[in-house]
VEXBAFI-57789 format. One line per field, with one value per residue: y, x, z of N, C-alpha, C, O in turn. Coordinates in nm, 2 decimals. Layout:
BEGIN
n_north <- Y; ... $
n_east <- X; ... $
n_up <- Z; ... $
ca_north <- Y; ... $
ca_east <- X; ... $
ca_up <- Z; ... $
c_north <- Y; ... $
c_east <- X; ... $
c_up <- Z; ... $
o_north <- Y; ... $
o_east <- X; ... $
o_up <- Z; ... $
This chain:
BEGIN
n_north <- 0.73; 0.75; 0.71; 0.50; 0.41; 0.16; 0.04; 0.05; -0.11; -0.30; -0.17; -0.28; -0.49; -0.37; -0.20; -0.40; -0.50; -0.29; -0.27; -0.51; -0.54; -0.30; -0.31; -0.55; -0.47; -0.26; -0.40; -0.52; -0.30; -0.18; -0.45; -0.40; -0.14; -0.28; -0.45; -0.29; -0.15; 0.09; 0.08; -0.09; -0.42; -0.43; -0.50; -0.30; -0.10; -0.14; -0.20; 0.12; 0.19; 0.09; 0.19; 0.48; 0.41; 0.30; 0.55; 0.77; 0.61; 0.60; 0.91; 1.00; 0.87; 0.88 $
n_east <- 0.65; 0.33; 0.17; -0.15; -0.50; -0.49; -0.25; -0.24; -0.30; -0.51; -0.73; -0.84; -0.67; -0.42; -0.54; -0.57; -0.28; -0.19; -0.33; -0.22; 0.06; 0.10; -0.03; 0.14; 0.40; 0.30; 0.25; 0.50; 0.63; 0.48; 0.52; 0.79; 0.82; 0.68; 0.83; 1.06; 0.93; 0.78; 0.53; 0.18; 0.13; -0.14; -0.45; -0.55; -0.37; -0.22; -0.42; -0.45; -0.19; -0.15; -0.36; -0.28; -0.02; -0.15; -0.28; -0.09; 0.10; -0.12; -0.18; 0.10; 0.15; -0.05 $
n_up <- -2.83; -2.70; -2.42; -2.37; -2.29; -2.31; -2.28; -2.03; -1.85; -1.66; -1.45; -1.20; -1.17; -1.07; -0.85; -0.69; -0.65; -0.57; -0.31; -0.16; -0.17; -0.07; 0.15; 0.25; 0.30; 0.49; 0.71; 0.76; 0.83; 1.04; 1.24; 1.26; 1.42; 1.61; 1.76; 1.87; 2.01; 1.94; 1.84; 1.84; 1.70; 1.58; 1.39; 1.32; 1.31; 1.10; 0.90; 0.88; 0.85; 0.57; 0.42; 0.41; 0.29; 0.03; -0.09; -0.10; -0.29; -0.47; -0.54; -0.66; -0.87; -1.03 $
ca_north <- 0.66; 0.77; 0.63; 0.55; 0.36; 0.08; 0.01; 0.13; -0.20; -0.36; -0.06; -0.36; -0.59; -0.24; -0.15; -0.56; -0.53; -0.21; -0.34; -0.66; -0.50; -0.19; -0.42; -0.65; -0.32; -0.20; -0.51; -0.54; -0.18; -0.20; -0.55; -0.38; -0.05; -0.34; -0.50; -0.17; -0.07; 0.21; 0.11; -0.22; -0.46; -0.44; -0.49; -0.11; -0.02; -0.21; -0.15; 0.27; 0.26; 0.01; 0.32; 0.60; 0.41; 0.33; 0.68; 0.83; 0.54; 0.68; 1.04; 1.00; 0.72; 0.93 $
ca_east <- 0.53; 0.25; 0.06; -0.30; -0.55; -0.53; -0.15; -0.23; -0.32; -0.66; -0.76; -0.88; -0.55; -0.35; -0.63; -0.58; -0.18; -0.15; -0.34; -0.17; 0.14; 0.09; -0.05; 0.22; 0.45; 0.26; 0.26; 0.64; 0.71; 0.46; 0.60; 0.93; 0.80; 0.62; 1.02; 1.12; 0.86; 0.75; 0.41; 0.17; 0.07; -0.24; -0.51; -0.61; -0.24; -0.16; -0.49; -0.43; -0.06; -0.18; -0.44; -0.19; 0.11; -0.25; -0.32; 0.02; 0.10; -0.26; -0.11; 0.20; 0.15; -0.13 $
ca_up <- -2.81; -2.63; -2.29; -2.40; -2.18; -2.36; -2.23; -1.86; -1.76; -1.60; -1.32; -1.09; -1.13; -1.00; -0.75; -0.60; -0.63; -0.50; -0.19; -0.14; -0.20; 0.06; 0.32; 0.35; 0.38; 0.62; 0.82; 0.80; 0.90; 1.21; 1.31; 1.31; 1.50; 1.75; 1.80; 1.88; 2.12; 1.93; 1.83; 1.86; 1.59; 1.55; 1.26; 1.33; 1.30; 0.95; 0.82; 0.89; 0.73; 0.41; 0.33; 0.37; 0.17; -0.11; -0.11; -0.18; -0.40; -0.59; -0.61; -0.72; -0.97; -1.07 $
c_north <- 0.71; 0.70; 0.64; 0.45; 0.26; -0.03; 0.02; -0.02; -0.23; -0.25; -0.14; -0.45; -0.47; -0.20; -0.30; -0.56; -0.41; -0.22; -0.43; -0.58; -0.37; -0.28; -0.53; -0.54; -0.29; -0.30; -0.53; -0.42; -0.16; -0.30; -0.48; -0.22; -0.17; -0.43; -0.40; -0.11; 0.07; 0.22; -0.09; -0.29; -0.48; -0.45; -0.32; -0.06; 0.00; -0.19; 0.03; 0.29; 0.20; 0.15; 0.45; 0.56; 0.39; 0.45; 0.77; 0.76; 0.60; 0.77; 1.04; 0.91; 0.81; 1.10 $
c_east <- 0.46; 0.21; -0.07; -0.36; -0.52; -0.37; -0.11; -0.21; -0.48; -0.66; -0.76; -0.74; -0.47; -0.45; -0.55; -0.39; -0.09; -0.19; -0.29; 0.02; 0.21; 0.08; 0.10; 0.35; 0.41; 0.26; 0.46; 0.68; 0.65; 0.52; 0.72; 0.92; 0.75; 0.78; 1.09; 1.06; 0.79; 0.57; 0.33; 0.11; -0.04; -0.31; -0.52; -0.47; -0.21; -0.24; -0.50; -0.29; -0.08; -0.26; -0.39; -0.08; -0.02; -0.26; -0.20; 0.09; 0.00; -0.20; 0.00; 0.24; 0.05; -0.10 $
c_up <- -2.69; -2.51; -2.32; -2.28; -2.21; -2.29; -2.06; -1.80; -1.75; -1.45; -1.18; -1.04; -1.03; -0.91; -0.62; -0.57; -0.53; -0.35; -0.16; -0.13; -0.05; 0.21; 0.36; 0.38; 0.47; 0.75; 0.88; 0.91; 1.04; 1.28; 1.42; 1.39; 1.68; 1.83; 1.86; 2.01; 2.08; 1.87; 1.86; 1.74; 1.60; 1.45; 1.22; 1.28; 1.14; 0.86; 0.77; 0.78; 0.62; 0.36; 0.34; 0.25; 0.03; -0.14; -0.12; -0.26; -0.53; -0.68; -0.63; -0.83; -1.07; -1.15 $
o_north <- 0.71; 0.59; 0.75; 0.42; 0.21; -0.14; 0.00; -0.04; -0.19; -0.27; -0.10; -0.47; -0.49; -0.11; -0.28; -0.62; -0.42; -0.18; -0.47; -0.63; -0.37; -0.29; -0.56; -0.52; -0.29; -0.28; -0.54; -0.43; -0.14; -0.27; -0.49; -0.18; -0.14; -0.46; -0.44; -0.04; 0.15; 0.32; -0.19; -0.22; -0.59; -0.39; -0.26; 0.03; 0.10; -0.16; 0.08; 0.35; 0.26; 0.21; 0.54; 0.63; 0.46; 0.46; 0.88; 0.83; 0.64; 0.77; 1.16; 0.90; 0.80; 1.17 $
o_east <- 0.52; 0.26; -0.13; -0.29; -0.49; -0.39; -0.01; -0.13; -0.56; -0.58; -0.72; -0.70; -0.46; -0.38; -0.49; -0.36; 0.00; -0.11; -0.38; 0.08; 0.31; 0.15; 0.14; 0.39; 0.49; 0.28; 0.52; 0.74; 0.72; 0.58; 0.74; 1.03; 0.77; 0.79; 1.20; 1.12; 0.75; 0.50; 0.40; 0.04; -0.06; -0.24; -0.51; -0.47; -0.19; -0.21; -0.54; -0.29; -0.02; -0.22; -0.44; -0.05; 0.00; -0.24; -0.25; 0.17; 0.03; -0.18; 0.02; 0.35; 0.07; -0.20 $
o_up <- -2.58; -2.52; -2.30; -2.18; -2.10; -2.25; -2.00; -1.71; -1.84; -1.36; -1.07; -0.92; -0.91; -0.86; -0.51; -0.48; -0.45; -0.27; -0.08; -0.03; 0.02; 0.31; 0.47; 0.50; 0.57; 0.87; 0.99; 1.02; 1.14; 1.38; 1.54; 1.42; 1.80; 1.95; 1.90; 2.10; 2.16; 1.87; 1.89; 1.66; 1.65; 1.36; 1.11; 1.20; 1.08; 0.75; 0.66; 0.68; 0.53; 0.26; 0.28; 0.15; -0.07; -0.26; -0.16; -0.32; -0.64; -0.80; -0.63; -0.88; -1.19; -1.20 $
């Protein structure tokens, strides 16, 4: 059996899961870099690693 579009999914539900999904990753792993001392939590921080882990989620999913 094939992969057609029709089985992909909704592009938007996977757009909204893959963000929601990234971000709270990225929130954990800064947390636990700001526990550590190795970096600070910041919005700027969590919002920077949510759109690297989206963007190699993209291409490799892709």
């Amino acid at each position: 059996m094939g992969t057609d579009t029709a089985s992909r999914g909704d592009p938007r539900v996977l757009f909204a899961m893959n963000l929601v999904l990234s971000s709270v990753f990225a929130t954990v792993v800064v947390w636990g870099l700001d526990f550590l001392g190795m970096a600070t939590l910041t919005v700027v921080n969590v919002a920077s690693l949510a759109l690297v882990v989206m963007a190699v989620t993209y291409l490799v999913t892709r």
